[in-house]
C-alpha positions in Angstrom: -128.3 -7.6 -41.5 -129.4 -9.9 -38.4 -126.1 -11.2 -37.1 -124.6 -8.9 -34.6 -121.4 -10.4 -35.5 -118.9 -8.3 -32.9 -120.7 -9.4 -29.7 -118.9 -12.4 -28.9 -120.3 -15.1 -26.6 -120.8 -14.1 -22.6 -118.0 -16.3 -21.8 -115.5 -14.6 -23.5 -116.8 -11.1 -22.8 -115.9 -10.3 -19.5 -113.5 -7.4 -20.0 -113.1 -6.7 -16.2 -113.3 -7.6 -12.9 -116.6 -5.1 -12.7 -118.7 -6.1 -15.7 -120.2 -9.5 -16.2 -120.4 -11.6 -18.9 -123.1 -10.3 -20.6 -121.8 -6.7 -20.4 -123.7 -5.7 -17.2 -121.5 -3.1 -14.9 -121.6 -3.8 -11.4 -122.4 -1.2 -8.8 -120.5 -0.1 -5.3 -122.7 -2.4 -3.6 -122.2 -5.2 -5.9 -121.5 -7.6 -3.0 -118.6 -10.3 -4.7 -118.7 -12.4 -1.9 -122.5 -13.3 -2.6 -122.0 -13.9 -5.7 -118.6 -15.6 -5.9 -119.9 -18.2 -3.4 -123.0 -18.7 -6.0 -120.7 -18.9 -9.1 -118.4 -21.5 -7.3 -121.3 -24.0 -7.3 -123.3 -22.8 -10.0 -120.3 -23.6 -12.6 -120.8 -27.2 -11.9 -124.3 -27.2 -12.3 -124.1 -25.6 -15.7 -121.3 -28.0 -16.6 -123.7 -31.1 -16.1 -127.1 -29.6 -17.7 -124.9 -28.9 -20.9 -123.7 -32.1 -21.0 -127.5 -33.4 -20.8 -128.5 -30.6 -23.2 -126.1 -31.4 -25.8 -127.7 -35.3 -25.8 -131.6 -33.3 -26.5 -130.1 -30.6 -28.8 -127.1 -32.7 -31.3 -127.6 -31.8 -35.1 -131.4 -31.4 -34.9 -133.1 -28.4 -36.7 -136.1 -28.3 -34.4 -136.4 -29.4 -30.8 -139.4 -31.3 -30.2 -141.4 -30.1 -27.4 -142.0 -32.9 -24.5 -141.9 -33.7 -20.6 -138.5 -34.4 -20.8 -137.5 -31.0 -22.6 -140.0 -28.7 -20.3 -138.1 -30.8 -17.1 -134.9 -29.5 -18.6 -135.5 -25.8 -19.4 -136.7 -25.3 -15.6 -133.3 -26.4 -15.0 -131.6 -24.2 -17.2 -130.6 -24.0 -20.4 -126.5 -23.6 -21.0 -125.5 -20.2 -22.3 -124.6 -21.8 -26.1 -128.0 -23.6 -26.6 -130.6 -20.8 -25.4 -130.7 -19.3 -28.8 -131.7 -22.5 -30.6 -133.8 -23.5 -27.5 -135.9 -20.4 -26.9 -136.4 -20.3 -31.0 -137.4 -23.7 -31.3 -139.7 -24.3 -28.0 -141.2 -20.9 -28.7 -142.5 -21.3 -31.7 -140.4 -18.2 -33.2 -138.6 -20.9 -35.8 -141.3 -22.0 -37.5 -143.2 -18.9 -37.7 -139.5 -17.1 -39.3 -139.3 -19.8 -41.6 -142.8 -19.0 -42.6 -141.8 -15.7 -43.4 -138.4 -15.5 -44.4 -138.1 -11.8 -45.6 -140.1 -10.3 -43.0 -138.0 -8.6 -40.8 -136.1 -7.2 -44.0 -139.3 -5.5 -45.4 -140.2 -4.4 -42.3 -136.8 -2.5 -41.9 -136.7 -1.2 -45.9 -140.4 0.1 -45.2 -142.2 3.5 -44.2 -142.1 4.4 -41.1 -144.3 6.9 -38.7 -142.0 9.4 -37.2 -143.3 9.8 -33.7 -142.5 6.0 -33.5 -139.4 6.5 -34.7 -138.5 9.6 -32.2 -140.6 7.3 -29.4 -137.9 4.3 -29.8 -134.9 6.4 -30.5 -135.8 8.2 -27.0 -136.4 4.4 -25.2 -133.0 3.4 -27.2 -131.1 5.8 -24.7 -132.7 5.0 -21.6 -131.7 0.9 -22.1 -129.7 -0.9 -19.7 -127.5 2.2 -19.2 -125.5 -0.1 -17.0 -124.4 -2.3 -19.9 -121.3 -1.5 -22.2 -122.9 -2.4 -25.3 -125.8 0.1 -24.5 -123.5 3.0 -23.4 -121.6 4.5 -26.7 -124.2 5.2 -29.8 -121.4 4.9 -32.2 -119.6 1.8 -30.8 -119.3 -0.7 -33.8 -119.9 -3.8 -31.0 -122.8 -1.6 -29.3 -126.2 -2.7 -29.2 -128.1 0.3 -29.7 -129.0 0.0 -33.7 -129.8 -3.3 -33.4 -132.1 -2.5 -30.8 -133.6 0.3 -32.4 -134.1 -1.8 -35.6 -135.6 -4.6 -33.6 -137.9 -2.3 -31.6 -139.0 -0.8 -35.0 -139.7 -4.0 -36.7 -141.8 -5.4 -34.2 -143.7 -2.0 -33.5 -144.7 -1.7 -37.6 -145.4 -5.3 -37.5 -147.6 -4.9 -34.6 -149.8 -1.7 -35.6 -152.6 -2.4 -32.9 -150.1 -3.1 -30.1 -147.2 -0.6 -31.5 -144.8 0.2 -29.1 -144.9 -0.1 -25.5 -142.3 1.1 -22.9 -140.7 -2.1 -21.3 -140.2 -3.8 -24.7 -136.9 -1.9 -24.7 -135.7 -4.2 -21.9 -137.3 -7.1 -23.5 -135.2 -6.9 -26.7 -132.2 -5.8 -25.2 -132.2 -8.4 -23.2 -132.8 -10.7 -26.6 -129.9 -9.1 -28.2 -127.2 -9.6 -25.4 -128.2 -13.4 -25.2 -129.5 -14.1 -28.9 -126.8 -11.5 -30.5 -129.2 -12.0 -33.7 -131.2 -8.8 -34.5 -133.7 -11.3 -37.0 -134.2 -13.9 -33.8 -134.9 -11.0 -31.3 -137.3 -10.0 -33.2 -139.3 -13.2 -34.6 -138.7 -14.3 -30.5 -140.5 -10.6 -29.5 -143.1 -10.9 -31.6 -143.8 -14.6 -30.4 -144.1 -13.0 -26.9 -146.4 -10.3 -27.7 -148.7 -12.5 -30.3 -148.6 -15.9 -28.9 -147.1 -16.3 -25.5 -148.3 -13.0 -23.9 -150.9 -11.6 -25.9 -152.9 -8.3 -24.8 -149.6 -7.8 -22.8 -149.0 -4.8 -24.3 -152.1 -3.8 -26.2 -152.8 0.0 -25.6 -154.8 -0.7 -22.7 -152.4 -3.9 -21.5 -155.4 -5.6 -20.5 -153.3 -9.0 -20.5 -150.2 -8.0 -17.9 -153.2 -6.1 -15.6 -155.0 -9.2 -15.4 -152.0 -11.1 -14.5 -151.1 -8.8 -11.5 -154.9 -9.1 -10.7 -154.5 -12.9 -11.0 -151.3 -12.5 -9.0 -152.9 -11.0 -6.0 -156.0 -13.7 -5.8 -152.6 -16.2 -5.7 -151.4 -14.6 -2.5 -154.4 -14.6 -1.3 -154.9 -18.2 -1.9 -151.3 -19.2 -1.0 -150.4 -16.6 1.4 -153.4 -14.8 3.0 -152.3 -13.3 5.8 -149.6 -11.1 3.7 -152.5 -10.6 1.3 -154.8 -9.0 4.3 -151.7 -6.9 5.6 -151.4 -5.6 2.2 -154.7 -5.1 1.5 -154.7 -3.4 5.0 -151.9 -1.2 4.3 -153.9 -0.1 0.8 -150.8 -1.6 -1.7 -152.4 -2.5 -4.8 -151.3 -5.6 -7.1 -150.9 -3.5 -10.3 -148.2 -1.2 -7.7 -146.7 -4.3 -7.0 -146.2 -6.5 -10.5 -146.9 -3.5 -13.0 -142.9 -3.5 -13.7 -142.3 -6.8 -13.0 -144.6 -8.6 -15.3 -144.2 -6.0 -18.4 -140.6 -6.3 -18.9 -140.4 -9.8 -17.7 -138.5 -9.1 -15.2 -135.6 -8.1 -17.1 -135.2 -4.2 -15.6 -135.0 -5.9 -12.2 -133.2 -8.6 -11.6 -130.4 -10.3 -11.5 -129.7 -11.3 -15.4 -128.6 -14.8 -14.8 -132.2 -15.0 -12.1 -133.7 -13.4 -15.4 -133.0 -15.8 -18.1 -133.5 -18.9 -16.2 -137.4 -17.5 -16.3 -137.2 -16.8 -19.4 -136.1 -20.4 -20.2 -139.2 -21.4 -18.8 -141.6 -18.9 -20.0 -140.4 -19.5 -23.4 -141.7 -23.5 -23.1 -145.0 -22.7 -20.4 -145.7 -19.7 -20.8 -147.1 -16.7 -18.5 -147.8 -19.2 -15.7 -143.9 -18.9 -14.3 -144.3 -15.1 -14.4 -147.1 -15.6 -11.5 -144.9 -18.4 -9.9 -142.0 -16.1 -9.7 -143.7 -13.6 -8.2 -145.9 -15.7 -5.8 -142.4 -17.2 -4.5 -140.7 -13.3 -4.3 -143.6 -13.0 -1.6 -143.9 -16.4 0.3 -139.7 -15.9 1.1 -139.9 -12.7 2.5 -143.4 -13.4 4.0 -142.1 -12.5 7.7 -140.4 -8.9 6.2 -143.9 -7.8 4.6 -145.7 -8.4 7.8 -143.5 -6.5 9.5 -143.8 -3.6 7.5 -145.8 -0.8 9.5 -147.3 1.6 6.5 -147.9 2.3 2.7 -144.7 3.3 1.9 -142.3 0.9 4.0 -144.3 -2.2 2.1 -144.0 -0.8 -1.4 -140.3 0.1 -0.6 -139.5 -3.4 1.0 -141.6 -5.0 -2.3 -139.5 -2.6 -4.9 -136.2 -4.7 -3.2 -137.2 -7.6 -2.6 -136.0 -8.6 -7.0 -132.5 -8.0 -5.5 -132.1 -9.7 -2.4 -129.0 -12.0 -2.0 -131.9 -15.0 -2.5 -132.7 -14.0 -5.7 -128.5 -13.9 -6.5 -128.6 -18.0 -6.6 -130.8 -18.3 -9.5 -130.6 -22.2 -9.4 -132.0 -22.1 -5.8 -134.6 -19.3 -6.5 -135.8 -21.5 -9.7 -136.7 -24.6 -7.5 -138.0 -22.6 -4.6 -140.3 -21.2 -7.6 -141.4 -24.9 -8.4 -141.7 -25.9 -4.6 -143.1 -23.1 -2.1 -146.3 -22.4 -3.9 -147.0 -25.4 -4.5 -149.6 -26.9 -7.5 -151.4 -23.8 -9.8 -153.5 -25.7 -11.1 -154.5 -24.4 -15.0 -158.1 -24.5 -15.0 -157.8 -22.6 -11.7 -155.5 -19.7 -13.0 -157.6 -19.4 -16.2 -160.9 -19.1 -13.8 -159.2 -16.3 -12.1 -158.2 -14.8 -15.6 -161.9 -14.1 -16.5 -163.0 -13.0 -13.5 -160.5 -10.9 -13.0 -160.2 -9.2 -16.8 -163.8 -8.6 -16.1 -163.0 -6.7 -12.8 -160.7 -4.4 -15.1 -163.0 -4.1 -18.0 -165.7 -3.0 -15.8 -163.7 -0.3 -13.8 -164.7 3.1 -15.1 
């Protein structure tokens, strides 16, 4: 149990000319061109940060946690190295070793049914685009591991239980990790340590964020903040999806794990920058939106535009448009704004 031993690594899964390398089909609309052009300079990139990575990473059991190793991971982290990464940066490696047998007993134990018919349920609707989420019985398919991950960290997390969008979360763990017992001591980091309340019953944690995440625009962008505000489009319409699945249901994967690369070392902070940066770059086609509904169509797109293809451009543009967030200034706005929610009847 654990190993998911018939997914090979994303480099040698590409099966055909219309599914990537981590078992994502692509669409009609897929646009090759786009991407081809990206790939063409992205390979050489990822050849150089491995060779740095391998110099950090060597024989060591644990990664220590510095400048130099928060630098690298908002560079990106090579494919073969984001498991032991992610683990060790985390935090998820040290709280597994603590508890060796958890995972096991959590799977041998009893279990409420409704959870069990509420995953199985979510289990079909993940990543229906990927070919190890498609066939239930496929011996290299994802779906039981996902399951047992999903159930795992929902009986492990009574209070918190499960949440829609954690689906996405550990299916995205499980394509990259390929380790049922890391996805789920890496989920469990995210919802206890990294991005706590997150998905709490009431997610009081991911709607302050997208609270947080409009005073930002308004700070770094204020006139898209008073068209918005103008055109009635709420922050928890805007980042809702974004923030609880991390992104993962929505964008391009490669785009996706380079923020989780840094979310695992910084935490939430690079969810805000993302999507502070998804605004400022199209700041001229919000403003140009004339009502309700062309805004919060533009806004629902805006995760897939060709900009967001080149993950290694969108990753500096994230560290470089907005500018500083300063931390005692994000965790002002936190308060203020969790007591904004809690006070709402």
């Amino acid at each position: 149990m654990g190993e998911v031993n018939n997914v090979k690594p994303f480099t040698e899964n590409v099966l055909r000319s219309n599914v990537d390398g981590y078992g994502f089909e692509r669409g009609q609309n897929f646009d090759h061109i786009v991407y081809d052009d990206f790939m063409s300079q992205y390979l050489s990139v990822l050849a150089r940060r491995s060779a740095r990575w391998r110099e950090i990473v060597g024989r060591k059991s644990r990664i220590q946690r510095s400048a130099k190793v928060k630098r690298f991971c908002r560079k990106g982290i090579p494919s073969e190295h984001r498991s032991a990464v992610w683990m060790s940066v985390s935090g998820a490696e040290e709280r597994m070793k603590k508890r060796p047998h958890l995972y096991r007993n959590l799977l041998n134990g009893q279990h409420d049914e409704h959870l069990i018919e509420t995953i199985n349920l979510d289990v079909h609707r993940t990543f229906p685009d990927n070919i190890y989420f498609t066939a239930a019985d496929d011996p290299s398919g994802l779906r039981r591991p996902l399951y047992n991950v999903l159930l795992a960290v929902a009986t492990n997390n009574d209070k918190t239980g499960y949440c829609q969008g954690m689906n996405f979360i550990a299916g995205m763990l499980l394509v990259v990790l390929r380790n049922e017992e890391k996805a789920f001591w890496l989920m469990d980091t995210l919802i206890n340590v990294i991005l706590p309340d997150f998905y709490s019953p009431d997610m009081i944690g991911a709607r302050t964020e997208q609270e947080v995440f409009g005073e930002i625009v308004k700070w770094k962008c204020p006139e898209v903040y008073k068209h918005l505000m103008k055109l009635d489009v709420s922050w928890q319409l805007i980042g809702a999806k974004w923030f609880l699945c991390i992104y993962a249901d929505v964008m391009p994967v490669e785009t996706v794990l380079r923020i989780w690369d840094c979310l695992f070392f910084e935490g939430p902070k690079i969810l805000l920058r993302v999507a502070v940066t998804l605004i400022m770059q199209t700041k001229d086609k919000i403003l140009a939106s004339r009502d309700f509904t062309e805004a919060v169509g533009f806004l629902q797109r805006i995760v897939s535009e060709k900009e967001i293809v080149n993950c290694h451009i969108f990753m500096k543009n994230c560290f470089t448009l907005p500018g500083s967030f300063p931390d005692r200034k994000i965790e002002n706005w936190r308060k203020v704004c969790q007591r904004r929610i809690a006070s709402d009847p």
